[in-house]
DONUDO-204733 format. One record per residue (C-alpha): residue in three letters; y, x, z; residue number from 1. Coordinates in pm, 1 decimal, m for minus. Example, Ala and Ser with C-alpha at 12.3 -4.5 7.8 and 13.67 -1.06 7.14 Angstrom:
# residues 2
<site res="ala" v="m450.0" u="1230.0" w="780.0" n="1"/>
<site res="ser" v="m106.0" u="1367.0" w="714.0" n="2"/>
END
This chain:
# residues 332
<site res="unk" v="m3936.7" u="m4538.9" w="m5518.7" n="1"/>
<site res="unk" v="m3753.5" u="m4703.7" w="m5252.8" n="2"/>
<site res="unk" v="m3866.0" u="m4430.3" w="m5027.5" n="3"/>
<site res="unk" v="m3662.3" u="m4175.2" w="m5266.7" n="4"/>
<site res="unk" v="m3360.2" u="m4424.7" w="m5262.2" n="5"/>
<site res="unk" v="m3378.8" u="m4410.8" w="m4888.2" n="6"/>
<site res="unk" v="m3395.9" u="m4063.5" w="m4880.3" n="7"/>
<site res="unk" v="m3118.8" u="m3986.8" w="m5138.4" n="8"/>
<site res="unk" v="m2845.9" u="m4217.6" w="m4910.0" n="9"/>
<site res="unk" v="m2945.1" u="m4045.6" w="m4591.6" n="10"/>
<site res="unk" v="m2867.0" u="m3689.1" w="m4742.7" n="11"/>
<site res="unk" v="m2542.4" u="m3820.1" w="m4830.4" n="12"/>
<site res="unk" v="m2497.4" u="m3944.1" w="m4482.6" n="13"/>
<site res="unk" v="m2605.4" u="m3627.7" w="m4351.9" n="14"/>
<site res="unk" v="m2391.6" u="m3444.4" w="m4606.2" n="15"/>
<site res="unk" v="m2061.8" u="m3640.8" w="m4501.7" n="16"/>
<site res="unk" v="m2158.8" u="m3666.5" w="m4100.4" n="17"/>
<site res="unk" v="m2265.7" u="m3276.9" w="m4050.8" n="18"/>
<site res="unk" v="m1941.2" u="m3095.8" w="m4211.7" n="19"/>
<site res="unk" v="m1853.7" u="m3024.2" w="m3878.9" n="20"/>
<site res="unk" v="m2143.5" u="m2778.6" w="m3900.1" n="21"/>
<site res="unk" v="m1970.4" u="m2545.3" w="m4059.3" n="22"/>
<site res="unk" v="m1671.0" u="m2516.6" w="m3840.5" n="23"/>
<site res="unk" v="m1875.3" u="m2497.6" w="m3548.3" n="24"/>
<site res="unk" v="m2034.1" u="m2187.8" w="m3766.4" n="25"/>
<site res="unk" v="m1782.1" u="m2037.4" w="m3851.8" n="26"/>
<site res="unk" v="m1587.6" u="m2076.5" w="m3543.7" n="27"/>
<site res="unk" v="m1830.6" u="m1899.6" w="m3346.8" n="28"/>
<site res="unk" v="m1846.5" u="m1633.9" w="m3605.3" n="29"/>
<site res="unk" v="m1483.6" u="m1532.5" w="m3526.4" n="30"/>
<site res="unk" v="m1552.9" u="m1476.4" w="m3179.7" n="31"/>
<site res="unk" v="m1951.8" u="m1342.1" w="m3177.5" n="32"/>
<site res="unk" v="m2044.9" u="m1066.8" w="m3422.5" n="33"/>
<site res="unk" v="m2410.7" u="m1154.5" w="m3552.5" n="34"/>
<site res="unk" v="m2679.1" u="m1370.5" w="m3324.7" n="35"/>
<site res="unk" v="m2700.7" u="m1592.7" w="m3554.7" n="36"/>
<site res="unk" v="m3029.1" u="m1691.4" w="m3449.0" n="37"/>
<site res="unk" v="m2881.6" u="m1778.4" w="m3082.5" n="38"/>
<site res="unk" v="m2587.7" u="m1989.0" w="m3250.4" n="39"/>
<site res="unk" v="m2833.7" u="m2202.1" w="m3441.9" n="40"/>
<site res="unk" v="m3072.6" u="m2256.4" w="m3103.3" n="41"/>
<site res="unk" v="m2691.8" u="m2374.9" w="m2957.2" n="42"/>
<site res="unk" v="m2667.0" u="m2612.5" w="m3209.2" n="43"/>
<site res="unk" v="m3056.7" u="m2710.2" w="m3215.7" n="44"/>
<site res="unk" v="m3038.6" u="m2816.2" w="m2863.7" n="45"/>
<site res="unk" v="m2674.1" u="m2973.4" w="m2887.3" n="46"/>
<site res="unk" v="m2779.6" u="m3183.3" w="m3177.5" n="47"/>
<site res="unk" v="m3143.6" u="m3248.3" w="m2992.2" n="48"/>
<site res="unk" v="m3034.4" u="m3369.6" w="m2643.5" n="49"/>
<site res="unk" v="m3203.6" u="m3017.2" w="m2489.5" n="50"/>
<site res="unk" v="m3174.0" u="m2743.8" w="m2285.5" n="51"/>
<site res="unk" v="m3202.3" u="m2354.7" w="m2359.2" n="52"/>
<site res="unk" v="m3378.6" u="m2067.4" w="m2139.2" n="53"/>
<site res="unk" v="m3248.0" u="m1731.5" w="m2274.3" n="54"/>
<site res="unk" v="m3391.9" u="m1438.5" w="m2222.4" n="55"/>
<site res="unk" v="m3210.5" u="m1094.9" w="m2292.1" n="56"/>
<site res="unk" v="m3058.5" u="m750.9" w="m2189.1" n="57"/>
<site res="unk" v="m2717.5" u="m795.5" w="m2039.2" n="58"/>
<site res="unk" v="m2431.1" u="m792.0" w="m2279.7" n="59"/>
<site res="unk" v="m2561.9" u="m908.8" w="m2569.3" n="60"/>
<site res="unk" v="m2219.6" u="m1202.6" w="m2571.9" n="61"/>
<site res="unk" v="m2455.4" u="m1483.3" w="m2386.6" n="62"/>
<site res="unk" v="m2205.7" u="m1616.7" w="m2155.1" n="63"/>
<site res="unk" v="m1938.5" u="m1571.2" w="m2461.3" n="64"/>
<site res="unk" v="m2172.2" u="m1799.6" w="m2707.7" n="65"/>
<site res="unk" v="m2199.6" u="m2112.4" w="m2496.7" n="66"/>
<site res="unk" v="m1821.0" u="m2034.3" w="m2382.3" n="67"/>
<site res="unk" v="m1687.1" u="m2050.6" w="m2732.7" n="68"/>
<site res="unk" v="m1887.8" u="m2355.8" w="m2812.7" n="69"/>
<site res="unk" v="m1780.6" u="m2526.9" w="m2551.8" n="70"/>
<site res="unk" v="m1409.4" u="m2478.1" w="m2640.7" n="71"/>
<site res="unk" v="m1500.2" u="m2549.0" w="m3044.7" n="72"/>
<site res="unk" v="m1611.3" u="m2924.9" w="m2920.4" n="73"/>
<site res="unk" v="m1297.9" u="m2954.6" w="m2696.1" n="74"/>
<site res="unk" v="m1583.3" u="m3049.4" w="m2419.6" n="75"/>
<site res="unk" v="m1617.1" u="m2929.0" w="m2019.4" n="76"/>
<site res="unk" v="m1787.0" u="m2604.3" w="m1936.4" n="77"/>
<site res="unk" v="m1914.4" u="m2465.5" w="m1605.4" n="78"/>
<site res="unk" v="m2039.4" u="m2137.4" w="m1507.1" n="79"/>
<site res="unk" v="m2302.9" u="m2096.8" w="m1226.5" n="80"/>
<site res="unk" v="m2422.0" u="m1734.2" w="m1107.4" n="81"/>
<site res="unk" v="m2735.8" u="m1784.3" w="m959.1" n="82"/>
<site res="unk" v="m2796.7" u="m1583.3" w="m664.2" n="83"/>
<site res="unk" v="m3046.8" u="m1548.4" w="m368.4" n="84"/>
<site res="unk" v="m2859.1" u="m1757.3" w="m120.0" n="85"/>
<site res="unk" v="m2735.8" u="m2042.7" w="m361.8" n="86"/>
<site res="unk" v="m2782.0" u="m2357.8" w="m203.3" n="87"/>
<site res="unk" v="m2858.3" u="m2714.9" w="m422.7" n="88"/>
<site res="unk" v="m2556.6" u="m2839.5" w="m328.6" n="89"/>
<site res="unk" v="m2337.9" u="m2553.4" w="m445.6" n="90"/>
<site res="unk" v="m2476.5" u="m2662.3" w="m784.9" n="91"/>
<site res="unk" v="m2465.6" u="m3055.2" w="m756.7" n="92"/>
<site res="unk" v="m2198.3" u="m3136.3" w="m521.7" n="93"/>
<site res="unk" v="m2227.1" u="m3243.8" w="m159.7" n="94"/>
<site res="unk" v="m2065.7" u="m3491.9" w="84.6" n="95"/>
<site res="unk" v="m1723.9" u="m3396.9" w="308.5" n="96"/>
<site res="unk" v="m1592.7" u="m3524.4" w="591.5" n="97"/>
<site res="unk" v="m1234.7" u="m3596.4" w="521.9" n="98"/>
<site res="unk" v="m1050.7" u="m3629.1" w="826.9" n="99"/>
<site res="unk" v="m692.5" u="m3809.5" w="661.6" n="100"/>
<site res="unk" v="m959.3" u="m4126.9" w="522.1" n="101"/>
<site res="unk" v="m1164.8" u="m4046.3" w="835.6" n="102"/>
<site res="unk" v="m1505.6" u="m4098.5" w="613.2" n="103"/>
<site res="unk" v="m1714.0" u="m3895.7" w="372.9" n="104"/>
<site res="unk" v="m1585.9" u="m3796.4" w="28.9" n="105"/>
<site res="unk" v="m1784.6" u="m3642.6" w="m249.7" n="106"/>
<site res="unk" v="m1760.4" u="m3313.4" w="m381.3" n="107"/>
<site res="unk" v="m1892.5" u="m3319.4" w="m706.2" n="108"/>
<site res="unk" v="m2064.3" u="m2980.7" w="m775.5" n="109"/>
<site res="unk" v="m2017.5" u="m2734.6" w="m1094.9" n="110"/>
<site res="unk" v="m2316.1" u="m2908.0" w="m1299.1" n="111"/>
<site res="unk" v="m2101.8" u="m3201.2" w="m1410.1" n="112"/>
<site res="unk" v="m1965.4" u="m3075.0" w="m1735.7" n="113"/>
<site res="unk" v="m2082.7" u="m3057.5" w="m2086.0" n="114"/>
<site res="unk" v="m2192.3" u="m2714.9" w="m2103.4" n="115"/>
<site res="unk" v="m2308.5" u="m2540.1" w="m1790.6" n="116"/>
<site res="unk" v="m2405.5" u="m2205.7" w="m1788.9" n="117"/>
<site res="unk" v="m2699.8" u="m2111.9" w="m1545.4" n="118"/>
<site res="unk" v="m2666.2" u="m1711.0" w="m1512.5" n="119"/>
<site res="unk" v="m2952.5" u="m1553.9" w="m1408.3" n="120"/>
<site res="unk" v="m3178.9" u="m1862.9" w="m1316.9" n="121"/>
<site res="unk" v="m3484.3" u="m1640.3" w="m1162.5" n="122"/>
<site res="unk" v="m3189.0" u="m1487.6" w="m917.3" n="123"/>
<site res="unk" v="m3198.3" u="m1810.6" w="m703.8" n="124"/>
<site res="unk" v="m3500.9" u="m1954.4" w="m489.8" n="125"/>
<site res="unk" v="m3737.2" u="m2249.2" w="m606.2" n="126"/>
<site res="unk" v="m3543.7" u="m2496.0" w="m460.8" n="127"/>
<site res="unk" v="m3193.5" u="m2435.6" w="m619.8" n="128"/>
<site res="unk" v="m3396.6" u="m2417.4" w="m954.9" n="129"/>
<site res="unk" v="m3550.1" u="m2760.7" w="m894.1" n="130"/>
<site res="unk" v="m3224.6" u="m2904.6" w="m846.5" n="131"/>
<site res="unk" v="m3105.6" u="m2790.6" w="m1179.9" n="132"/>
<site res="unk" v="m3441.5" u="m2863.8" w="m1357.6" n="133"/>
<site res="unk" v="m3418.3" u="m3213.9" w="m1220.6" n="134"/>
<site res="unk" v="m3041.1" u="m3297.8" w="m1330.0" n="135"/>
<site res="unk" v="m3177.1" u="m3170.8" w="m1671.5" n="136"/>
<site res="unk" v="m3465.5" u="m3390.3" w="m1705.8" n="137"/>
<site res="unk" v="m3315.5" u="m3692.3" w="m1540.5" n="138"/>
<site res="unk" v="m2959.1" u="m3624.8" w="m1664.6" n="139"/>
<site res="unk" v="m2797.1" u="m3749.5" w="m1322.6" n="140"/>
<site res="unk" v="m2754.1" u="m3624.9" w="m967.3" n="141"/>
<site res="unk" v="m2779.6" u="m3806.0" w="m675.0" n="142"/>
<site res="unk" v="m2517.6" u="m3708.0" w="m369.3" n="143"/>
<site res="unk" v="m2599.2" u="m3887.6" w="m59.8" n="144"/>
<site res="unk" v="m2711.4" u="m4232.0" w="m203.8" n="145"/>
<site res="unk" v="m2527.3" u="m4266.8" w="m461.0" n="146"/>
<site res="unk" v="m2621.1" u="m4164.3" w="m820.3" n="147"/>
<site res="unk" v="m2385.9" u="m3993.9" w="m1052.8" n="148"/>
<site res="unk" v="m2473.8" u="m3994.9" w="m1415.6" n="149"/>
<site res="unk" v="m2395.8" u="m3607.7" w="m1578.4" n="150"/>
<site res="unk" v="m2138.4" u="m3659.0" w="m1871.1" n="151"/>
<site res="unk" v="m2271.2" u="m3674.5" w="m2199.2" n="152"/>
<site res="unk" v="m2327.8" u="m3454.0" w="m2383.3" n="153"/>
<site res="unk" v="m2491.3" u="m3237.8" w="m2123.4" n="154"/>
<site res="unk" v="m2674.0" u="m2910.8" w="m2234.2" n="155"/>
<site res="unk" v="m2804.7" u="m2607.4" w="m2000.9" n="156"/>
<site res="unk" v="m2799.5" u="m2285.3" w="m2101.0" n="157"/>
<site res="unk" v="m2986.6" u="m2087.0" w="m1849.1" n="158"/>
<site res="unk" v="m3047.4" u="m1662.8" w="m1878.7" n="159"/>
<site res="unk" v="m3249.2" u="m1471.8" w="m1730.8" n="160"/>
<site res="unk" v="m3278.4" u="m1073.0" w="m1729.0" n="161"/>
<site res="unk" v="m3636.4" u="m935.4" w="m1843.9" n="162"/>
<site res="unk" v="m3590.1" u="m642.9" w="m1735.3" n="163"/>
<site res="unk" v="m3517.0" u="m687.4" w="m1321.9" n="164"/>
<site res="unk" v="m3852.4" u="m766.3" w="m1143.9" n="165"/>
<site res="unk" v="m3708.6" u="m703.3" w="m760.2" n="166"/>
<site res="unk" v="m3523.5" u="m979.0" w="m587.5" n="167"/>
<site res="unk" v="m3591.0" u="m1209.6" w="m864.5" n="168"/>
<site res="unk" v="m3770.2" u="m1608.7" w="m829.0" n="169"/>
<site res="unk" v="m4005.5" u="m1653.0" w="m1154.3" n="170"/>
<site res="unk" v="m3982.6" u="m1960.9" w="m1303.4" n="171"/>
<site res="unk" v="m4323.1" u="m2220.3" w="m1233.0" n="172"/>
<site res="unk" v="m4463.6" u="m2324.7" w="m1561.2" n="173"/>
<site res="unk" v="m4369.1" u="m2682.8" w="m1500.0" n="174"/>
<site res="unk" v="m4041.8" u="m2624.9" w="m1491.6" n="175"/>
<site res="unk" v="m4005.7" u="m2332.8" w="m1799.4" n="176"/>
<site res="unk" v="m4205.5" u="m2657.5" w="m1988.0" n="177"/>
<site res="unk" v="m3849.2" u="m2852.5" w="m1939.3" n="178"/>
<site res="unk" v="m3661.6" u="m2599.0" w="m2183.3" n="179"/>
<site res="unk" v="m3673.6" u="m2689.1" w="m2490.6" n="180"/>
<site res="unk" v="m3642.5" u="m2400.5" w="m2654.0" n="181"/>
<site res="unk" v="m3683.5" u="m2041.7" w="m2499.4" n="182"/>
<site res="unk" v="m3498.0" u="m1802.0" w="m2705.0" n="183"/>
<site res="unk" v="m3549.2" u="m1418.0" w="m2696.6" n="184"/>
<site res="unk" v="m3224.8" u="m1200.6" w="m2841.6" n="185"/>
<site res="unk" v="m3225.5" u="m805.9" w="m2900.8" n="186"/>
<site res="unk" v="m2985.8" u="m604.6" w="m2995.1" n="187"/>
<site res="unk" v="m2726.8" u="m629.8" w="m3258.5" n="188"/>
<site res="unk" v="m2741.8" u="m411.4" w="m3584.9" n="189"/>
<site res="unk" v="m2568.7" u="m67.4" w="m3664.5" n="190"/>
<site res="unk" v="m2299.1" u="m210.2" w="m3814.3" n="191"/>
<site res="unk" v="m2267.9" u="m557.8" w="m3600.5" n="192"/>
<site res="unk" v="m2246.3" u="m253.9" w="m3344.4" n="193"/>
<site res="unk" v="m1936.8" u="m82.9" w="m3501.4" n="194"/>
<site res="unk" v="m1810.7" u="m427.7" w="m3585.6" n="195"/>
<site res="unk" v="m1772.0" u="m509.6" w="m3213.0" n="196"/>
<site res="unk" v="m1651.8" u="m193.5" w="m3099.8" n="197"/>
<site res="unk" v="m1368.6" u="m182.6" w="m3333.6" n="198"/>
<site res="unk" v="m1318.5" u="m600.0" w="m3208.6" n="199"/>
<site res="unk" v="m1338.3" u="m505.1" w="m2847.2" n="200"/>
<site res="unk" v="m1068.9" u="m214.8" w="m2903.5" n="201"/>
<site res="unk" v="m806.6" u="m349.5" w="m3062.1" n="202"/>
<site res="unk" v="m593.1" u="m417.6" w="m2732.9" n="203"/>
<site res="unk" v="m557.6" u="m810.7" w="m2901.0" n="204"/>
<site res="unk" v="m843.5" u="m970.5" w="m2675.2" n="205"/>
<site res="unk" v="m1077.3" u="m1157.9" w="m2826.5" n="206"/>
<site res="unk" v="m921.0" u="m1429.1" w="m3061.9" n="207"/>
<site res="unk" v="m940.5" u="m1780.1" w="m2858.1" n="208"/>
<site res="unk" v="m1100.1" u="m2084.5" w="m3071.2" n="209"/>
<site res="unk" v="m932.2" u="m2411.2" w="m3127.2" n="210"/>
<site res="unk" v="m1116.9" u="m2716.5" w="m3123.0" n="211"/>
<site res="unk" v="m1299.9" u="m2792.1" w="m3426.8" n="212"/>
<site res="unk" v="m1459.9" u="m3158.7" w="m3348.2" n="213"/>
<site res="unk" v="m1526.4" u="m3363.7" w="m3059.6" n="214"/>
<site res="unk" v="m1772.5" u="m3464.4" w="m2817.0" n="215"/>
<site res="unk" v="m1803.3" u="m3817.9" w="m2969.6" n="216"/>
<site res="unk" v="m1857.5" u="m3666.8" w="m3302.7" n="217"/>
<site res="unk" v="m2154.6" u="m3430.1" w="m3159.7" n="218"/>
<site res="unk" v="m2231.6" u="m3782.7" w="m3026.5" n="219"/>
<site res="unk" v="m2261.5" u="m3975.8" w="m3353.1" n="220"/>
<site res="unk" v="m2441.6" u="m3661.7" w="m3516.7" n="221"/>
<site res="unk" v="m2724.0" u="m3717.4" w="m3229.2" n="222"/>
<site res="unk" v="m2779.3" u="m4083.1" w="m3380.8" n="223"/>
<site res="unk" v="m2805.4" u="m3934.6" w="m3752.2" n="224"/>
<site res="unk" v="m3067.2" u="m3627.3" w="m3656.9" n="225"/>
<site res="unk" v="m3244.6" u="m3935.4" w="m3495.9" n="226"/>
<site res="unk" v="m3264.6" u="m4127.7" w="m3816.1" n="227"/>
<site res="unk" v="m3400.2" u="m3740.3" w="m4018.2" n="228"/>
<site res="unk" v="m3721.2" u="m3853.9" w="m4214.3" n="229"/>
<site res="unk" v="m4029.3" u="m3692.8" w="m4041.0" n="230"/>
<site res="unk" v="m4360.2" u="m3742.4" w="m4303.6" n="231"/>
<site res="unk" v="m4676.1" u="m3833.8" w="m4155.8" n="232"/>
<site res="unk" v="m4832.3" u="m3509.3" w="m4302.6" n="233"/>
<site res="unk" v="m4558.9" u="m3330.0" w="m4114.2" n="234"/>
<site res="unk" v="m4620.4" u="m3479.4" w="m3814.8" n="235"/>
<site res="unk" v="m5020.8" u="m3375.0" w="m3878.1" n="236"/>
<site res="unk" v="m4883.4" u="m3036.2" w="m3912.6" n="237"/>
<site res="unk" v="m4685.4" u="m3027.8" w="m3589.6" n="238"/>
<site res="unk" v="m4974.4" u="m3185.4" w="m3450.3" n="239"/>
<site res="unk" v="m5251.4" u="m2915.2" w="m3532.4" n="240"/>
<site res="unk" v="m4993.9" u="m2612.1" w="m3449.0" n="241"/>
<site res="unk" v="m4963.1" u="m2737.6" w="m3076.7" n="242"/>
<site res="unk" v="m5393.0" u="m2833.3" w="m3049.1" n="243"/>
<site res="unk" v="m5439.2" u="m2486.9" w="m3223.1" n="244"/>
<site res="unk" v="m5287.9" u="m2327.1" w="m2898.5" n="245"/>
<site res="unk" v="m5508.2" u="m2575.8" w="m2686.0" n="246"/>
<site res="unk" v="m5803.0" u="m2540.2" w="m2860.8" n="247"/>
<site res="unk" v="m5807.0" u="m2192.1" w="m3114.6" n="248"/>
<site res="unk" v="m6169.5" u="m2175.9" w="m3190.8" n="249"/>
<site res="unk" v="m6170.4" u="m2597.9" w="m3377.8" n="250"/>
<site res="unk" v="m5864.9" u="m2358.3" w="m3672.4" n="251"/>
<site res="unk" v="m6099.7" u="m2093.5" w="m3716.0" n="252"/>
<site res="unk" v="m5930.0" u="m1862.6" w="m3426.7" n="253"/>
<site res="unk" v="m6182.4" u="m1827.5" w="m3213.6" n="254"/>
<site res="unk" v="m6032.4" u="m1452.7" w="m3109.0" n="255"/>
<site res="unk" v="m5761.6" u="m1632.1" w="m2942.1" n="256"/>
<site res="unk" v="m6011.5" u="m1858.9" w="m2674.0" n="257"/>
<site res="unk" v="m6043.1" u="m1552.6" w="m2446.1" n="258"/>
<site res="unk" v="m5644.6" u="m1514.4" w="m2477.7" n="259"/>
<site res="unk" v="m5475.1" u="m1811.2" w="m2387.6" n="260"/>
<site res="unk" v="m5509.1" u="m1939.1" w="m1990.6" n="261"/>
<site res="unk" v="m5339.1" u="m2291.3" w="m2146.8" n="262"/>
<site res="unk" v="m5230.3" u="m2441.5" w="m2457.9" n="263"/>
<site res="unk" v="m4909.3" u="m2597.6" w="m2497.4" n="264"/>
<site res="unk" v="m4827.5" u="m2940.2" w="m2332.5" n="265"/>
<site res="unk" v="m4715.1" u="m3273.5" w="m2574.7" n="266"/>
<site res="unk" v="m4307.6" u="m3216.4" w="m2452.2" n="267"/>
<site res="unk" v="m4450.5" u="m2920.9" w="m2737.9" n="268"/>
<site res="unk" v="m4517.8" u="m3140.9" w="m2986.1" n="269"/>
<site res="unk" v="m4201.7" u="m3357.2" w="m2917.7" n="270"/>
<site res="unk" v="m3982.5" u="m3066.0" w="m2878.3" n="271"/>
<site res="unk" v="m4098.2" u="m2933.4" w="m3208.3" n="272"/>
<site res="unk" v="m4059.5" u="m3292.1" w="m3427.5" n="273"/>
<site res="unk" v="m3731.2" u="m3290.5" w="m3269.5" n="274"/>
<site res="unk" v="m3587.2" u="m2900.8" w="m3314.1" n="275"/>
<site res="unk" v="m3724.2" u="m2951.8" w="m3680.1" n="276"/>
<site res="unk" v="m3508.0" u="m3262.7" w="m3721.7" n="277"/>
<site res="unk" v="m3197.8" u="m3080.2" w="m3619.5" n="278"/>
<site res="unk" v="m3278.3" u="m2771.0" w="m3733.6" n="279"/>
<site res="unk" v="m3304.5" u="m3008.4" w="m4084.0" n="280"/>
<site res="unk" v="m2982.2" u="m3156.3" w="m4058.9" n="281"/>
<site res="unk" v="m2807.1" u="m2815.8" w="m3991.9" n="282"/>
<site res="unk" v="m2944.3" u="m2728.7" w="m4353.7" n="283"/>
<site res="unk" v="m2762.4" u="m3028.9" w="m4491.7" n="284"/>
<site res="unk" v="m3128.4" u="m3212.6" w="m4553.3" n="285"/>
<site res="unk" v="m3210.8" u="m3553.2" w="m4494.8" n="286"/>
<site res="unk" v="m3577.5" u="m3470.6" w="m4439.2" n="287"/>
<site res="unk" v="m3791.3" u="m3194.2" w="m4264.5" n="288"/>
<site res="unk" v="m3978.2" u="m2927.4" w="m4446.2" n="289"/>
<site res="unk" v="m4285.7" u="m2760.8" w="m4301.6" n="290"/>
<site res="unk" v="m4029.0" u="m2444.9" w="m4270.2" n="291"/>
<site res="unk" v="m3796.8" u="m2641.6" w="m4060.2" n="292"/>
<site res="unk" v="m4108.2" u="m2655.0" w="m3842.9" n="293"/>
<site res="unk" v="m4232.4" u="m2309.7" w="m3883.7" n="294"/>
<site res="unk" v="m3836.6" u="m2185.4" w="m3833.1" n="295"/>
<site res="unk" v="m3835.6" u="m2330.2" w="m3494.9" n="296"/>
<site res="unk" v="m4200.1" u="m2264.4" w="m3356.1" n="297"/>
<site res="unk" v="m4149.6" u="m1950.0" w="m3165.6" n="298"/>
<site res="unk" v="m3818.3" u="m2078.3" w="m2971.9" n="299"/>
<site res="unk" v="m4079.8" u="m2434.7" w="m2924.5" n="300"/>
<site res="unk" v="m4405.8" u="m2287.8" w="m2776.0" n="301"/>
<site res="unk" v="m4317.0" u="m1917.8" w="m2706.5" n="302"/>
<site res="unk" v="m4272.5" u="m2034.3" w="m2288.6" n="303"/>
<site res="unk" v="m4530.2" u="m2289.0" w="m2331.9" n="304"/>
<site res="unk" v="m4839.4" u="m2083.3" w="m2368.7" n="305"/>
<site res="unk" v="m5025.1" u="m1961.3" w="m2064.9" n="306"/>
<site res="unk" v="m5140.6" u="m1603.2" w="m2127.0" n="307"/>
<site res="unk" v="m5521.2" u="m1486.3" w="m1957.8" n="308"/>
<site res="unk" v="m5562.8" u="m1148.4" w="m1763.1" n="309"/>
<site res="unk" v="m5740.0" u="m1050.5" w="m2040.4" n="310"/>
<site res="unk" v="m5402.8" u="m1086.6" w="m2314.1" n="311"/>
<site res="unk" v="m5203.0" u="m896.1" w="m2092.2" n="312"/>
<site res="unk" v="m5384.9" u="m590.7" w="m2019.5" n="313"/>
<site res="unk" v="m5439.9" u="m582.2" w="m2392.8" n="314"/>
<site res="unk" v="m5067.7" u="m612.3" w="m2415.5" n="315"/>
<site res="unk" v="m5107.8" u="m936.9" w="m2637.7" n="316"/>
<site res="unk" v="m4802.4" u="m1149.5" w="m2633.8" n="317"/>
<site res="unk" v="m4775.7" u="m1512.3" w="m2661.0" n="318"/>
<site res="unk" v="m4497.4" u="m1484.3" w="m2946.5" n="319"/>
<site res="unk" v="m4800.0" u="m1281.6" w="m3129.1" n="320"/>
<site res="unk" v="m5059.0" u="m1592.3" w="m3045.0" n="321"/>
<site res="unk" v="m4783.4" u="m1821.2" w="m3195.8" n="322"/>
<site res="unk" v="m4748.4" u="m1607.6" w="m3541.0" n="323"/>
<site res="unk" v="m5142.8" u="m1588.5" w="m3584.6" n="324"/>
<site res="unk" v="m5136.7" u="m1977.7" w="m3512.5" n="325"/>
<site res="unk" v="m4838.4" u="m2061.0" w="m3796.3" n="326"/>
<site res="unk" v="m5050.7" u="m1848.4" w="m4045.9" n="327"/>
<site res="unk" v="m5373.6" u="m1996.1" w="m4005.8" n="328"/>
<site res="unk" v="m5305.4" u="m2372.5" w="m3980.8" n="329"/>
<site res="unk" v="m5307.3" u="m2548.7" w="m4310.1" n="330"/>
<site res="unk" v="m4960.6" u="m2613.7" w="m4442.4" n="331"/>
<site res="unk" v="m4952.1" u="m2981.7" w="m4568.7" n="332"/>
END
């Protein structure tokens, strides 16, 4: 009974503390017609201390989403085109000589803001992607000796363009495992379609948001996703989706052993408690569901699943390995 007490006074708390949901929502829906499913991976990994990889055709508004979101929380936001001779330090800063103080000053580069916007991540060589991926994971940068700590909240948003092979640096799998949510969009709709054209035509621009909240409030929202009840039985069921993709044959899919090259790593299984928990709280709910789970397993394990030789020339995707995987294991 206590349990239910508990329970009932953290929806309330989430109730009160996520309104600002809402105005984020509909904020962005003024500006972006549709992709809804990109706004709520936005707010997933705001809300979840975590970092997107997005993968689409060009012009489907993702430069515009993380734009508009950043100017909803009244927060920084940086853009940075990735290109093949993009250097580390054009992304974290670097050390100049200044000749009036006659001594070194630092230059801090365009990754110290709240939202930075990685365009076209596979453009730029390994080493320029490491130096992102690392600020990400350790959420500072070092310039000469000194440390910097990157301003809080800090959130990636990186793209990439399926379609261009040539001239382009693949991500390594260690480093794709650092998103923490890789999120494919298509097109919009028919009538999304018209709906932007007749937007886009007007001769207005594009209407410009005013801030809706605040980066200490985004802040404080962190600590309450934290606090989102998790139940042991859901935390079974997280655990069997991501040792179903390790091990297929122990859930009765023993079709998928000859499919996957590698199963997904525990930042999975952590990444997927964690999306669930926000993904929770954006629903107003105090407590996860196993559809909270299920709604956020593609964007979890999607890049986290090594495909074999065999998968591909059959044309077998790792988004299909994930679907068979959330229908067969046992919903608690």
């Amino acid at each position: 009974m206590a349990e239910n007490i508990d329970i009932r006074e953290l929806n309330i708390r989430i109730e009160q503390q996520s309104s600002f949901i809402t105005n984020l929502t509909s904020g962005m829906g003024q500006v972006i017609v549709g992709q809804k499913h990109l706004v709520d991976a936005l707010l997933i990994g705001l809300l979840s201390d975590g970092n997107i990889l997005l993968e689409g055709v060009p012009g489907l508004a993702k430069t515009l989403a993380i734009k508009t979101l950043s100017q909803l929380i009244d927060s920084t936001f940086s853009r940075i085109q990735f290109t093949p001779d993009l250097l580390p330090a054009d992304v974290t800063g670097t050390l100049i000589y200044s000749q009036k103080e006659a001594k070194f000053m630092v230059k801090k580069g365009p990754i110290f803001a709240n939202f930075v916007l990685a365009d076209e991540i596979n453009r730029a060589p390994a080493k320029v992607q490491s130096a992102l991926l690392e600020a990400m994971q350790e959420k500072q940068v070092t310039i000469g000796t000194t440390t910097y700590e990157l301003p809080a909240p800090f959130l990636v948003m990186a793209t990439q363009n399926p379609i261009e092979q040539e001239g382009t640096y693949p991500l390594p799998e260690a480093q794709v495992d650092r998103f923490m949510l890789k999120v494919v969009i298509g097109y919009p709709t028919l009538e999304e379609e018209k709906l932007i054209i007749r937007e886009n035509i007007k001769g207005e621009g594009l209407p410009q948001p005013k801030p809706v909240t605040t980066v200490d409030e985004i802040l404080r929202a962190r600590k309450v996703v934290n606090e989102v009840y998790l139940d042991e039985k859901i935390e079974q069921y997280i655990a069997d989706i991501v040792f179903a993709t390790r091990y297929p044959d122990r859930y009765g899919l023993r079709e998928l052993k000859e499919l996957i090259g590698f199963g997904a790593s525990p930042r999975a299984s952590i990444n997927l408690a964690k999306a669930a928990r926000a993904y929770a709280f954006i629903k107003r709910r105090g407590y996860v569901v196993p559809e909270d789970v299920r709604a956020v397993a593609h964007d979890v394990l999607r890049h986290r699943i090594g495909l074999t030789y065999e998968a591909e020339a059959t044309n077998i995707t790792s988004e299909e390995i994930v679907s068979k995987i959330i229908n067969k294991v046992e919903v608690p």
